[in-house]
mmCIF file as gemmi writes it, N, C-alpha and C atoms, coordinates in Angstrom:
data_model
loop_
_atom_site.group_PDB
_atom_site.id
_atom_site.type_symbol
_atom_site.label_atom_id
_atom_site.label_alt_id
_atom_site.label_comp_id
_atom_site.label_asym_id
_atom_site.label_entity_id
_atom_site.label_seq_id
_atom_site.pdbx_PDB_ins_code
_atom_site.Cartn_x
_atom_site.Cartn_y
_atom_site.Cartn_z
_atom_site.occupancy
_atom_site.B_iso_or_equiv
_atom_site.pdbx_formal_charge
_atom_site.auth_seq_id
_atom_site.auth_asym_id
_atom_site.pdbx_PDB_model_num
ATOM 1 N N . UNK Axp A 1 ? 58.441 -14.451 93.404 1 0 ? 1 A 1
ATOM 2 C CA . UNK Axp A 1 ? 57.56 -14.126 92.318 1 0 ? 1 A 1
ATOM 3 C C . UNK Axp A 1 ? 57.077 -15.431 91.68 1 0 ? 1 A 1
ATOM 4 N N . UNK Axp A 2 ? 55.908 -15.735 92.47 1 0 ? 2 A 1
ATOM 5 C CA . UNK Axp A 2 ? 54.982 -16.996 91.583 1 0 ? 2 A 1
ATOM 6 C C . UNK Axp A 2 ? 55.023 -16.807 89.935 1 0 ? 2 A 1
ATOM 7 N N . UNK Axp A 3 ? 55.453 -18.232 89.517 1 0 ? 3 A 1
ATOM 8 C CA . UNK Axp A 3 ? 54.777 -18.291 87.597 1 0 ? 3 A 1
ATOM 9 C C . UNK Axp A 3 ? 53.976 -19.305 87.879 1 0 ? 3 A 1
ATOM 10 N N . UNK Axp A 4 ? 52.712 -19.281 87.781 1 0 ? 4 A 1
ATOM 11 C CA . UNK Axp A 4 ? 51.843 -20.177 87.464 1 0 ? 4 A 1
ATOM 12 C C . UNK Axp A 4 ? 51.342 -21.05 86.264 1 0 ? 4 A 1
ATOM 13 N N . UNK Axp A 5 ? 51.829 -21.999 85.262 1 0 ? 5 A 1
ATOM 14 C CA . UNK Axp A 5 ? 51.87 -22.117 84.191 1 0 ? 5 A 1
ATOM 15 C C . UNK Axp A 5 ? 50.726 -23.107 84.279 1 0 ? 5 A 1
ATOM 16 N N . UNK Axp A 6 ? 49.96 -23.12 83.094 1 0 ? 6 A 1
ATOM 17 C CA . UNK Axp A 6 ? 48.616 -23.623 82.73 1 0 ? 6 A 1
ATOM 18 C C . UNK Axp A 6 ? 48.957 -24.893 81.411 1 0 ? 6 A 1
ATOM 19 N N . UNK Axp A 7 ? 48.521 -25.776 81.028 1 0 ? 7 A 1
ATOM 20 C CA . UNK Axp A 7 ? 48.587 -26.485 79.802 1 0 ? 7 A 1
ATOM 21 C C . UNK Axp A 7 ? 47.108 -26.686 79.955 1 0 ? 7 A 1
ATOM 22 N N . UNK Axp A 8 ? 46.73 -26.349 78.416 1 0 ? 8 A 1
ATOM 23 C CA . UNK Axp A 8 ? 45.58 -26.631 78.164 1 0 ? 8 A 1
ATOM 24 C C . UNK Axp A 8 ? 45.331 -26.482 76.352 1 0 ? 8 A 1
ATOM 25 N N . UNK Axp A 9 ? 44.1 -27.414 76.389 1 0 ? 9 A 1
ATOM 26 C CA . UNK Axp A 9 ? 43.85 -27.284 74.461 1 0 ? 9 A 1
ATOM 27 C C . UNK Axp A 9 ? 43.028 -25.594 74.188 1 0 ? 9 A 1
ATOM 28 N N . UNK Axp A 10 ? 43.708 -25.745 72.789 1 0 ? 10 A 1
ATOM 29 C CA . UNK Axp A 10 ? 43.166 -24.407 71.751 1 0 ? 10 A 1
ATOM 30 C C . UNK Axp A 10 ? 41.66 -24.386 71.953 1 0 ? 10 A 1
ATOM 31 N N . UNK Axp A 11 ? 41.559 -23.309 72.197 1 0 ? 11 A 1
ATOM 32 C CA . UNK Axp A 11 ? 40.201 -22.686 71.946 1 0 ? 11 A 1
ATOM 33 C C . UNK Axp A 11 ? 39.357 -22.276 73.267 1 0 ? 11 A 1
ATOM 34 N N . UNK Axp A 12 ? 40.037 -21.618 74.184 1 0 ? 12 A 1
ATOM 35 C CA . UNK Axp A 12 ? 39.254 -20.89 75.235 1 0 ? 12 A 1
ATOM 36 C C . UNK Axp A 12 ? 39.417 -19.418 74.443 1 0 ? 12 A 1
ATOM 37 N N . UNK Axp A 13 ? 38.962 -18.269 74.814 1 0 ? 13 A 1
ATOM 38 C CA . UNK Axp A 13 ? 39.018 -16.902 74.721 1 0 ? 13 A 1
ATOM 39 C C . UNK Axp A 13 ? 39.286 -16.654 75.644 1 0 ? 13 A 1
ATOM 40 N N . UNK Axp A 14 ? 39.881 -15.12 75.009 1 0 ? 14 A 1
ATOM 41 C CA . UNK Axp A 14 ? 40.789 -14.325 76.034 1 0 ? 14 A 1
ATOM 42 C C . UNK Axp A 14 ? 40.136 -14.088 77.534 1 0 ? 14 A 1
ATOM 43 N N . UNK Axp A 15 ? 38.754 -13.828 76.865 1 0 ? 15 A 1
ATOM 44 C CA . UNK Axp A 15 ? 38.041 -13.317 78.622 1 0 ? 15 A 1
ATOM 45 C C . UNK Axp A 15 ? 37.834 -14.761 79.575 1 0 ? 15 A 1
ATOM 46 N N . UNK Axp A 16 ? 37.998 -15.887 78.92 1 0 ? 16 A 1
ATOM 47 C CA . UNK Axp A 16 ? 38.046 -17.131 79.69 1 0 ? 16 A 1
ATOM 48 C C . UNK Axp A 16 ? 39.603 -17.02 80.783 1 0 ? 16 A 1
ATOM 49 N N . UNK Axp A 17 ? 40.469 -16.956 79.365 1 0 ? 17 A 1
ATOM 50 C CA . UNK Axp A 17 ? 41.571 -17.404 80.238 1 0 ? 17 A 1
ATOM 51 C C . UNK Axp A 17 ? 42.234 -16.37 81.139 1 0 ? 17 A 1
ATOM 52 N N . UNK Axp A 18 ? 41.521 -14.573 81.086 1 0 ? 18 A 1
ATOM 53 C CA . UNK Axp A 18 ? 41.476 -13.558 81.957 1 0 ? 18 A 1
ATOM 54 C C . UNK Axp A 18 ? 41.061 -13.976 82.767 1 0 ? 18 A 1
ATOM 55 N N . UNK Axp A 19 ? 39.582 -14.333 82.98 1 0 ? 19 A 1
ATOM 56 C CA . UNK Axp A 19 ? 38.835 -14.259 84.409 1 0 ? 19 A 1
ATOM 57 C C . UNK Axp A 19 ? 39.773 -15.469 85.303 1 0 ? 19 A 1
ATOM 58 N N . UNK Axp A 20 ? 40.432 -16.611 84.634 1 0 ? 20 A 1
ATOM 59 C CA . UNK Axp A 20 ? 40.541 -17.86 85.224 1 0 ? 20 A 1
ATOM 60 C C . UNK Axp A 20 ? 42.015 -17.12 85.828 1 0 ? 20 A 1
ATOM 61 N N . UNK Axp A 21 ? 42.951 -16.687 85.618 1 0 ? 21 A 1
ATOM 62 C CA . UNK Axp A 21 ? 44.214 -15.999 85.854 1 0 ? 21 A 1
ATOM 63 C C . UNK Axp A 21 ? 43.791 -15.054 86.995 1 0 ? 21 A 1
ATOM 64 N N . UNK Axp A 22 ? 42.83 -14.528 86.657 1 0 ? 22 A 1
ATOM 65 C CA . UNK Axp A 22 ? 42.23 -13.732 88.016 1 0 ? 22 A 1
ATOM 66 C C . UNK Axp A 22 ? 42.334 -14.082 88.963 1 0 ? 22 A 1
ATOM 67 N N . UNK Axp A 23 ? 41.504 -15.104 89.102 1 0 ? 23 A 1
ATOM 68 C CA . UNK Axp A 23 ? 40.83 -15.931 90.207 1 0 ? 23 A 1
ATOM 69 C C . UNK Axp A 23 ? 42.084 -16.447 90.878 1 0 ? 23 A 1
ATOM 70 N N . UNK Axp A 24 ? 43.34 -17.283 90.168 1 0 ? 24 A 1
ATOM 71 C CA . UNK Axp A 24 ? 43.549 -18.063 90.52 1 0 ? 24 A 1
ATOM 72 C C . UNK Axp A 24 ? 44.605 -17.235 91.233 1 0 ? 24 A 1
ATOM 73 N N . UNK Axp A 25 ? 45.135 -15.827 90.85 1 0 ? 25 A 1
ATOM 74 C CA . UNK Axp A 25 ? 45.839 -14.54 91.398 1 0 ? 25 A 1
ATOM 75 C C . UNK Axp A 25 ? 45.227 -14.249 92.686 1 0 ? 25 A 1
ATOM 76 N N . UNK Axp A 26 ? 43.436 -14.167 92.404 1 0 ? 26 A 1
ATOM 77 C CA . UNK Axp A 26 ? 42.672 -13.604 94.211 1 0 ? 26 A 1
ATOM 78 C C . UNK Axp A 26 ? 42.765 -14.674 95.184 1 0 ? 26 A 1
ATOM 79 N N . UNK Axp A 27 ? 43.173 -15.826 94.717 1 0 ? 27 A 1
ATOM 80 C CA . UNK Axp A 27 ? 43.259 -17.102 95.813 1 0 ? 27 A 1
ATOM 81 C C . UNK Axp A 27 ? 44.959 -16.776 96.465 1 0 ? 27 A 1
ATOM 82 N N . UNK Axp A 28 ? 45.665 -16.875 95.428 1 0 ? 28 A 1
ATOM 83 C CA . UNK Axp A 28 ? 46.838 -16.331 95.905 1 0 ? 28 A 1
ATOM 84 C C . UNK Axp A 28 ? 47.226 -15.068 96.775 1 0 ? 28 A 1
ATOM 85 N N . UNK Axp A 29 ? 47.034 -14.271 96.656 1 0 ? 29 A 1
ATOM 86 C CA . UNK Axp A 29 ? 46.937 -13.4 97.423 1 0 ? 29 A 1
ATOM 87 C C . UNK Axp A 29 ? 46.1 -13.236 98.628 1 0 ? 29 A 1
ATOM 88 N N . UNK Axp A 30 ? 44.798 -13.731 99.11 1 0 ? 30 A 1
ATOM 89 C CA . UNK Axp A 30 ? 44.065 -14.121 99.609 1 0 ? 30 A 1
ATOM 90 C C . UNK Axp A 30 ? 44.554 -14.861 100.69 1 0 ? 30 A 1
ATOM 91 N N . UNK Axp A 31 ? 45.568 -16.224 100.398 1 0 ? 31 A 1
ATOM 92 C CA . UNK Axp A 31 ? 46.271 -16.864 101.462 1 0 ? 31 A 1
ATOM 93 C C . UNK Axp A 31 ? 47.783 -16.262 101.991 1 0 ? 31 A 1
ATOM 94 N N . UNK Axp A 32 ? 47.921 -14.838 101.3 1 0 ? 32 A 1
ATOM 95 C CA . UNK Axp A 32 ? 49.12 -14.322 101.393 1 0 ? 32 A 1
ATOM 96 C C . UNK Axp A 32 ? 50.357 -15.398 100.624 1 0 ? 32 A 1
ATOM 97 N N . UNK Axp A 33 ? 50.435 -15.861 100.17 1 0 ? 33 A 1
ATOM 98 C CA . UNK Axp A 33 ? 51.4 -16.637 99.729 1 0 ? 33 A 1
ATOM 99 C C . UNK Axp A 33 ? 52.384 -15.211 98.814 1 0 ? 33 A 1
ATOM 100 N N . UNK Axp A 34 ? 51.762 -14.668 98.192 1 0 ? 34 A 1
ATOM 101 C CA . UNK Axp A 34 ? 52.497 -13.414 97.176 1 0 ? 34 A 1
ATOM 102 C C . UNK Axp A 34 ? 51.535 -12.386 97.275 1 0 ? 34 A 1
ATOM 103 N N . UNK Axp A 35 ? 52.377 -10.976 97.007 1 0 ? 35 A 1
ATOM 104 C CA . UNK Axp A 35 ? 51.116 -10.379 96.095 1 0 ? 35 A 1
ATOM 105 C C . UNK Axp A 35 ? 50.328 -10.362 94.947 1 0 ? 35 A 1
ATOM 106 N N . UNK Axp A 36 ? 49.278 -10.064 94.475 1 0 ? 36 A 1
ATOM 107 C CA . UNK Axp A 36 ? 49.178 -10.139 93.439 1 0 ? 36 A 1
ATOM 108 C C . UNK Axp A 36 ? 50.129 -9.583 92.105 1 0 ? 36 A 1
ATOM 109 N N . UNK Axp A 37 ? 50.471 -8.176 92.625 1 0 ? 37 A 1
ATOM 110 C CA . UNK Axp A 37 ? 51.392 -7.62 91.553 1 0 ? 37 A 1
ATOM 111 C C . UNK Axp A 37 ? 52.456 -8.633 90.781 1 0 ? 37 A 1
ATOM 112 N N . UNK Axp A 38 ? 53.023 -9.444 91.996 1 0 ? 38 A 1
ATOM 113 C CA . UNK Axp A 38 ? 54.298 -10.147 91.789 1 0 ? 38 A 1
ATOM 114 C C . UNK Axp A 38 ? 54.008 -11.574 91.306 1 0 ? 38 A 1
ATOM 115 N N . UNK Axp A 39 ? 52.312 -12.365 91.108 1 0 ? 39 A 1
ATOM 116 C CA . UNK Axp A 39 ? 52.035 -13.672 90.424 1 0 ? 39 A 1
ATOM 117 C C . UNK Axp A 39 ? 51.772 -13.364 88.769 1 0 ? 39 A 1
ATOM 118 N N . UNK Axp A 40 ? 52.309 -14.388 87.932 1 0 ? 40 A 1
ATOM 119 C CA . UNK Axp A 40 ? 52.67 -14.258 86.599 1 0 ? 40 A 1
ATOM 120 C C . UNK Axp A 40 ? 51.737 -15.637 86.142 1 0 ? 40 A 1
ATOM 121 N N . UNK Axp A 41 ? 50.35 -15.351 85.024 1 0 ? 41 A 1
ATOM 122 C CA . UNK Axp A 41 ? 49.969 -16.965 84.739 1 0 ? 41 A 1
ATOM 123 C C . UNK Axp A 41 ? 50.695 -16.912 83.675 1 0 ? 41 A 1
ATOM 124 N N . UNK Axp A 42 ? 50.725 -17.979 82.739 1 0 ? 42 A 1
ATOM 125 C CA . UNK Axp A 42 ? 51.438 -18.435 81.805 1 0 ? 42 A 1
ATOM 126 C C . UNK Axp A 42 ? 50.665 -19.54 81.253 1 0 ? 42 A 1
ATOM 127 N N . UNK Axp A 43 ? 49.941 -19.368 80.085 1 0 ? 43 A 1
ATOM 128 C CA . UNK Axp A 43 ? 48.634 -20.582 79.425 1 0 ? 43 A 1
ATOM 129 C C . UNK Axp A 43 ? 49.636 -21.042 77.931 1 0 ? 43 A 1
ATOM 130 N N . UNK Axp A 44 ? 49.859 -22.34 78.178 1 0 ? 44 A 1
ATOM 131 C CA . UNK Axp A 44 ? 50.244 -22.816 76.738 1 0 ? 44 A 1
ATOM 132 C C . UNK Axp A 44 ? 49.343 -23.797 76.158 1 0 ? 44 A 1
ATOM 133 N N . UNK Axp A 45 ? 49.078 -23.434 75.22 1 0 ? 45 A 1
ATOM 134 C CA . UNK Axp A 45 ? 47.981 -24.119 74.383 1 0 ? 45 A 1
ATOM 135 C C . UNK Axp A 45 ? 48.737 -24.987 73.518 1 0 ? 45 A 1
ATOM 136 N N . UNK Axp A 46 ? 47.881 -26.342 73.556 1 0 ? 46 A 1
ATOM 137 C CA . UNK Axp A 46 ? 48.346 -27.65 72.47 1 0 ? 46 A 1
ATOM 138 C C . UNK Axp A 46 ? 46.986 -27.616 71.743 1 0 ? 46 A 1
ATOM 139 N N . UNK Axp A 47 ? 47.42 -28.345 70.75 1 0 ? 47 A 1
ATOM 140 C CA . UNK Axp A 47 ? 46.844 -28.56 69.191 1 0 ? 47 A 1
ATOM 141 C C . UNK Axp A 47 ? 46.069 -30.063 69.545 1 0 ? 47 A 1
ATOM 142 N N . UNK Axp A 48 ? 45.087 -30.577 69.472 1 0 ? 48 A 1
ATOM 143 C CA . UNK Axp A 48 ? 44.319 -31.806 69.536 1 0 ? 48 A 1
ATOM 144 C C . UNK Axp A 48 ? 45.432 -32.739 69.146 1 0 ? 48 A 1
ATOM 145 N N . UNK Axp A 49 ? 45.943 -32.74 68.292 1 0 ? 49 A 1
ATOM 146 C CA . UNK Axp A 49 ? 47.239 -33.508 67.555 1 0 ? 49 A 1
ATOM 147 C C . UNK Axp A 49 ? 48.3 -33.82 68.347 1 0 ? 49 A 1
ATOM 148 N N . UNK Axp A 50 ? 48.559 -32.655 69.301 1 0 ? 50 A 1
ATOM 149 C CA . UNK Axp A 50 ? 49.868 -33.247 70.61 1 0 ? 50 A 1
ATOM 150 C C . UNK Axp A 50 ? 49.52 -33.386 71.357 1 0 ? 50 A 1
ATOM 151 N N . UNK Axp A 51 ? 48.688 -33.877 71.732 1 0 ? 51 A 1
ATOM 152 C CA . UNK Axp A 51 ? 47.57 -34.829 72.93 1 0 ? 51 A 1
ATOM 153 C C . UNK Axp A 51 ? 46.67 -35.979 72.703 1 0 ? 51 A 1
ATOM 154 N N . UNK Axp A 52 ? 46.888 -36.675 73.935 1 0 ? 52 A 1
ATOM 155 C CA . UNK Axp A 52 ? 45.667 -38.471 73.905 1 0 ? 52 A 1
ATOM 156 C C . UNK Axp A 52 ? 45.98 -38.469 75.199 1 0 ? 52 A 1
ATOM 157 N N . UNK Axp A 53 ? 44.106 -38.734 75.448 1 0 ? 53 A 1
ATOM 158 C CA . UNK Axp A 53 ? 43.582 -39.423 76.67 1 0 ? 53 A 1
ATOM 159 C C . UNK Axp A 53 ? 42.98 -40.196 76.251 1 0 ? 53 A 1
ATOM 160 N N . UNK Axp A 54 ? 43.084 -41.342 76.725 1 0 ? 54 A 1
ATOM 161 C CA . UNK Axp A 54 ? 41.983 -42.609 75.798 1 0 ? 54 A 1
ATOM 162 C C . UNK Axp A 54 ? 40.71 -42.633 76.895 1 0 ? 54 A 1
């Protein structure tokens, strides 16, 4: 059972980070690696403040 975990900054919407969990579920399944039923995404969002890229 794939967890696919995401880091990314505040402020996508829900239907962003739906469609992108989708996709990244139809690729998975697609190469057979899992089924879909059984891949889990997981998006944790940081605050501008706990992040630097210069």
């Amino acid at each position: 059972m794939p967890f696919i975990r995401i880091q990314l900054m505040k402020g996508r919407t829900i239907e962003q980070k739906r469609e992108l969990a989708k996709s990244i579920i139809d690729i998975i399944d697609k190469t057979k690696f899992a089924k879909k039923e059984d891949v889990h995404v997981i998006y944790e969002e940081m605050n501008d403040d706990n992040y630097y890229c210069d």
